[in-house]
VMD Tcl script that draws the C-alpha trace (Angstrom):
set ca {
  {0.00 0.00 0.00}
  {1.32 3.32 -0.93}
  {0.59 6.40 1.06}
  {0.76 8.85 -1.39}
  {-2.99 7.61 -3.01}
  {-4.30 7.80 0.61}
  {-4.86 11.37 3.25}
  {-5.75 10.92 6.43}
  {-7.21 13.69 8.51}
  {-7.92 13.63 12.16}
  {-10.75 15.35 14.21}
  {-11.35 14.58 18.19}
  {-10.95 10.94 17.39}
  {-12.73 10.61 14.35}
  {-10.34 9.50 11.44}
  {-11.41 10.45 7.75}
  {-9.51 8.44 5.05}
  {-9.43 10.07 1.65}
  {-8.07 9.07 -2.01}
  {-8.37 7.13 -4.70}
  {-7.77 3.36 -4.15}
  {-7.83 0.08 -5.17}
  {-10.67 -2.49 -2.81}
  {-7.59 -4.41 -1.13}
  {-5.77 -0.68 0.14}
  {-9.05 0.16 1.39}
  {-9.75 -3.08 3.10}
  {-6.32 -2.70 4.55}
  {-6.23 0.74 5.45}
  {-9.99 0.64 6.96}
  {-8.46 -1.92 9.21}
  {-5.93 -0.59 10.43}
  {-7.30 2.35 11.55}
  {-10.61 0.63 13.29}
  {-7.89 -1.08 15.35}
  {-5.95 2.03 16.16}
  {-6.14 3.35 19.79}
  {-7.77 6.84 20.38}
  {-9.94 6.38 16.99}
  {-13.47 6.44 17.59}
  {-15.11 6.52 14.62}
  {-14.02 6.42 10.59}
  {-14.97 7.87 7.89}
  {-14.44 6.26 4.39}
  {-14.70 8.32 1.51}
  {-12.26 6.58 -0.77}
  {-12.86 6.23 -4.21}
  {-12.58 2.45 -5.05}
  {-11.12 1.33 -8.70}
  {-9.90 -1.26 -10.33}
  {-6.26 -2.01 -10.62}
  {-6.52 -1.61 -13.99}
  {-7.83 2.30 -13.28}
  {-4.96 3.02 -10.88}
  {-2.08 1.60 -13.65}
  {-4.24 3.79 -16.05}
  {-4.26 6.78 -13.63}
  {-0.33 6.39 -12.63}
  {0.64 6.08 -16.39}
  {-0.97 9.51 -16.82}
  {0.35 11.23 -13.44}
  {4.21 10.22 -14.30}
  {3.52 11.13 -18.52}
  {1.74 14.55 -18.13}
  {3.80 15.70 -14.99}
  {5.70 18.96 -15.63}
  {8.47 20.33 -13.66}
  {6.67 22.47 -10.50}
  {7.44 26.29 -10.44}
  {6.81 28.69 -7.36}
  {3.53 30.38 -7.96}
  {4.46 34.17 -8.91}
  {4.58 36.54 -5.97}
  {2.76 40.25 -6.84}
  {4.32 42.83 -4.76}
  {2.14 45.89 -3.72}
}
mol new
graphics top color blue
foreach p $ca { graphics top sphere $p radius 0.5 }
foreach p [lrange $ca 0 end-1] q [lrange $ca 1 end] { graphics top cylinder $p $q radius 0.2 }
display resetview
């Protein structure tokens, strides 16, 4: 399982997994945080697809990726 597909945000013990994954890093990762001390309550909201959709959706992140630049800074 990779975390870069998966965010995780925490809220007075209630733990809300987010990203785009395939069913057996959900499975995983919804288990692993029902058994985590101090969480009392997750929220899914993954978007499950198939492994053929995430080797689609990686072939497209690494082709169309473009060096990052710093955002331009206005001076007033």
């Amino acid at each position: 399982m990779s975390a870069n597909h998966i965010k995780v945000v925490t809220e007075s013990g209630t733990v809300f997994l987010m990203g785009i994954v395939g069913d057996r890093e959900a499975k995983v990762a919804l288990q692993i945080t029902r058994t985590t001390d101090g969480v009392r309550k997750v929220v899914n909201l993954f978007e499950v697809v198939s492994d053929a959709e995430i080797r689609r959706l990686s072939t497209l992140s690494t082709t169309n990726s473009t060096p990052s630049q710093p955002a331009p800074v206005e001076s007033r």
